[in-house]
C-alpha positions in Angstrom: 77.8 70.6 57.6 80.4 72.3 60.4 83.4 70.5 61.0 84.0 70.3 64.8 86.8 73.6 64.5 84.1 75.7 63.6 82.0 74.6 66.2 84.5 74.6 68.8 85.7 78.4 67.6 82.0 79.5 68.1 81.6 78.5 71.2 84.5 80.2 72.4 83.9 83.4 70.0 80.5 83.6 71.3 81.4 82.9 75.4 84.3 85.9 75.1 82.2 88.2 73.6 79.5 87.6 75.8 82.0 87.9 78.8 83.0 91.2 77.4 79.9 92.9 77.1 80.8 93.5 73.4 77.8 93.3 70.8 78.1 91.3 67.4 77.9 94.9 65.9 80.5 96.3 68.0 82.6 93.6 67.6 82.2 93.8 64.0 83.0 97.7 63.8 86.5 97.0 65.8 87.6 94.2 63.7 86.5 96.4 60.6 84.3 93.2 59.0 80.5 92.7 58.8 78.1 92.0 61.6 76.7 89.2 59.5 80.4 87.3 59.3 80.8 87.8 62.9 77.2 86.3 63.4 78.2 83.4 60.8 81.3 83.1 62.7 79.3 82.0 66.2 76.6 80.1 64.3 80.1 78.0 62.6 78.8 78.7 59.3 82.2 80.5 58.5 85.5 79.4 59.2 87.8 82.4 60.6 91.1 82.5 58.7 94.1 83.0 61.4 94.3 86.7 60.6 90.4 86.8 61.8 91.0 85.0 64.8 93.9 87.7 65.9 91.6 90.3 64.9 89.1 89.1 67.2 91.5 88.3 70.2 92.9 92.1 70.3 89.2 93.3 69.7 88.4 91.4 72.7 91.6 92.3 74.6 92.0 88.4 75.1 94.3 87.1 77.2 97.9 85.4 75.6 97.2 81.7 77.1 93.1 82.3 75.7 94.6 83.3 72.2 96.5 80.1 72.0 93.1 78.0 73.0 91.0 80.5 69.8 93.8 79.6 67.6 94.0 76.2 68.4 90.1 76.1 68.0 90.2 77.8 64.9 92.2 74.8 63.6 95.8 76.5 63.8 99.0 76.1 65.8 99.3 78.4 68.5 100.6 81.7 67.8 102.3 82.9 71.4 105.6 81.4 73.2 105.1 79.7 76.9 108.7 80.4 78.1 110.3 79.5 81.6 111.7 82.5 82.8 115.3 81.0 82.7 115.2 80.5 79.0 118.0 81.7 77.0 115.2 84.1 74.5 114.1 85.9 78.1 117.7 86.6 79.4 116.9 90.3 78.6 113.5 90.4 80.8 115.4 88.2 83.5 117.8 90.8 83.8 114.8 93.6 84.2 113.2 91.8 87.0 116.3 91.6 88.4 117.3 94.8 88.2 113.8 95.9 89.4 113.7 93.5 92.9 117.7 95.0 93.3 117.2 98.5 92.9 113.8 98.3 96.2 116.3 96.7 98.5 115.9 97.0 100.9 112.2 97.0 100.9 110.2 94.0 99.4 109.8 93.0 96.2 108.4 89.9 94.7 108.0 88.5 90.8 104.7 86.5 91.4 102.8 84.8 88.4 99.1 85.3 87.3 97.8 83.2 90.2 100.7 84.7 92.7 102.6 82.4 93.1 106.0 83.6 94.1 108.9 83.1 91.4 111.4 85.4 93.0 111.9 87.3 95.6 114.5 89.5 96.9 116.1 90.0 100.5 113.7 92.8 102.0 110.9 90.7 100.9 112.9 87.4 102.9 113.2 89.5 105.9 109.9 90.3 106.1 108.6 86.7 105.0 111.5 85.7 108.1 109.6 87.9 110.5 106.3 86.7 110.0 107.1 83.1 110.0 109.6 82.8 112.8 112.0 81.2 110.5 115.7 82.3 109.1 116.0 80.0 106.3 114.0 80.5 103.2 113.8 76.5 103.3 112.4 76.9 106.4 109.0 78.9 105.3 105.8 76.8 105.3 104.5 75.4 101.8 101.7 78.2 102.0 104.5 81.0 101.8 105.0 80.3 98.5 101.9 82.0 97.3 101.4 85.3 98.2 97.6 85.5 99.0 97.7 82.2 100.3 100.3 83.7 102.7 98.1 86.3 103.8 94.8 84.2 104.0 96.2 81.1 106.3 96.0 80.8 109.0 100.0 79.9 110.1 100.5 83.0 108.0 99.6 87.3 107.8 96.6 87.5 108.7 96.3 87.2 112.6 99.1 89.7 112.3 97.0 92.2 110.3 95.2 95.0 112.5 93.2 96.1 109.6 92.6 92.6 108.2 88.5 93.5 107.9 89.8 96.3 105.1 92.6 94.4 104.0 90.7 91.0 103.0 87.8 92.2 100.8 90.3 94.7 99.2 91.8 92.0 97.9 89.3 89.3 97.4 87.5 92.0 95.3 90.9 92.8 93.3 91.2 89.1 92.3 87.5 88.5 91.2 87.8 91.6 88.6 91.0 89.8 87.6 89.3 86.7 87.6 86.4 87.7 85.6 88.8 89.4 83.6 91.0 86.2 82.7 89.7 83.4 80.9 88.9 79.5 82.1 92.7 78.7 81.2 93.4 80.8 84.1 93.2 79.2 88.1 92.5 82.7 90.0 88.6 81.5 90.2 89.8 78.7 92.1 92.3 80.8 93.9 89.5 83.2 94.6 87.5 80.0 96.0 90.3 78.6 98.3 90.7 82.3 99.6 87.0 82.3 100.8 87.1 79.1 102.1 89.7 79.7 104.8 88.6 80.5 108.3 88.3 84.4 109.0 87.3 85.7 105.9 84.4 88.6 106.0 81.5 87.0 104.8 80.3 90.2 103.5 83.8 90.9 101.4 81.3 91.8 98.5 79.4 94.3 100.5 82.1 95.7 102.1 82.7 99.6 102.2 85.8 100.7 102.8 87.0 101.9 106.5 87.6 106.0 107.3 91.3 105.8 106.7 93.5 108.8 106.8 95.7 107.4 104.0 95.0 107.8 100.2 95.9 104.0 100.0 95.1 101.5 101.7 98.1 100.0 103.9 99.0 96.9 105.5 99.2 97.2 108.7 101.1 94.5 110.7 101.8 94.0 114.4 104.0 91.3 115.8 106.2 91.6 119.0 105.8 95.3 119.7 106.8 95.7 116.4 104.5 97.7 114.2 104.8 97.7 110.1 102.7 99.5 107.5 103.1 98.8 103.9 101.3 100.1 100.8 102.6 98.1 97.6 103.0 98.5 93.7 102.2 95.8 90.9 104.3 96.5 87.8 103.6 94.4 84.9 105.5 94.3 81.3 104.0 96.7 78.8 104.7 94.4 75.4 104.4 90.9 76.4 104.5 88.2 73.1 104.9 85.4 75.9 102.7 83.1 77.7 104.7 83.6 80.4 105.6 87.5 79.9 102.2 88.4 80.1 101.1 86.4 83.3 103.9 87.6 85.6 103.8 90.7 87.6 106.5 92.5 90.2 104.6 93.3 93.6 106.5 96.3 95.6 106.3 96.9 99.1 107.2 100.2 100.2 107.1 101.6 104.1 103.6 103.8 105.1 105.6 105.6 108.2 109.5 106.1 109.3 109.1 103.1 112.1 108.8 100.6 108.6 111.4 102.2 107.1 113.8 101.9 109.6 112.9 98.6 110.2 114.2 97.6 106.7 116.9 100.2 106.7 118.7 98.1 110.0 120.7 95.7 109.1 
């Protein structure tokens, strides 16, 4: 008779690997075991030991947060850290990020969680955040500047500033449902992804949409405000060994200038 562990294991063995695209064989080649213990796995006739459950999870390439939910499943304690960025154990990392924000001054540059929310920022990234929103004092930004795509979706925010917003938006909705699809239900970018699309003046047809004839080989962000024209491409840097929660789910977005009128618009004091 299973025990509710197993059960609850293979359920969530059975959803990853179907959300994968990985077979029971193919699975059971990577983790170096048989197809039929895999298949005994999902039907909870086996109980995975903890080793099995890791084995599974790198298979998988499962995310950190996930692995904690398998493990926990499986009937063990979690096996990953979720540290706040201002523990002691992550002075090291705190000291990379920033280093990483300092040495882009003084163009933009933002530590932003998995669901982009901004954690840091530095001052070419509060000058530009300044611009858009009329305001001098970081204090002063409305509540929707502190996520980034929520900043550029609103409508007190990027986007009526944004000539190429009909590019721009499904570029990015499309980025955030691979990395939806990519994340498991522990993670909120499907309901980030559903907020997005429910604000005013998004393309319908984001999913169908083919990319404009741009000259450039990325695509920029292209913002107009009084007579003032910027054009941004960006960068998003991530750490390559995470064995934290947190670690894993943060990301550094860069904003660097498209032309020599951006530029200098950062380069003046």
């Amino acid at each position: 008779m299973m025990n509710t562990a197993q059960n609850d294991f293979a359920l969530l063995l059975k959803s990853w690997r179907a959300k994968c695209g990985v077979s029971q064989l193919e699975l059971s080649l990577r983790c170096e075991v048989s197809q039929k213990h895999i298949s005994f796995l999902e039907l909870a006739r086996n109980s995975p030991s903890k080793i099995m459950v890791l084995l599974i999870c790198d298979a998988l390439e499962i995310p950190l947060r996930d692995r904690n939910t398998l493990l926990l499943a499986a009937g063990f304690a979690p096996g990953y850290r979720e540290s706040d960025l201002s523990a002691p154990e992550l002075a090291a990392v705190d000291q990379a990020l920033t280093m990483m924000m300092n040495q882009q001054e003084p163009f933009p540059a933002m530590v932003v969680d998995d669901c982009y929310n901004v954690l840091r920022a530095n001052m070419g990234a509060m000058k530009l955040q300044g611009f858009v929103y009329d305001v001098q004092r970081p204090e002063d930004f409305p509540e929707t500047a502190g996520n980034l795509l929520h900043g550029f979706f609103a409508p007190d925010g990027y986007r009526d500033l944004i000539g190429n917003w009909s590019d721009v938006a499904p570029c990015i909705l499309k980025r955030l449902q691979v990395e939806a699809w990519a994340a498991g239900d522990n993670s909120g970018l499907q309901e980030l992804l559903d907020e997005l699309t429910g604000f005013p003046g998004v393309p319908e047809d984001w999913k169908q949409h083919v990319p404009g004839d741009w000259q450039s080989p990325v695509l920029t962000v292209d913002i107009s405000k009084n007579g003032v024209d910027l054009s941004f491409f960006s960068t998003i840097a991530t750490l390559g060994t995470p064995q934290d929660v947190t670690l894993q789910e943060i990301r550094i977005e860069s904003w660097f200038p498209a032309d020599d009128a951006t530029r200098q618009f950062f380069m003046d004091s």
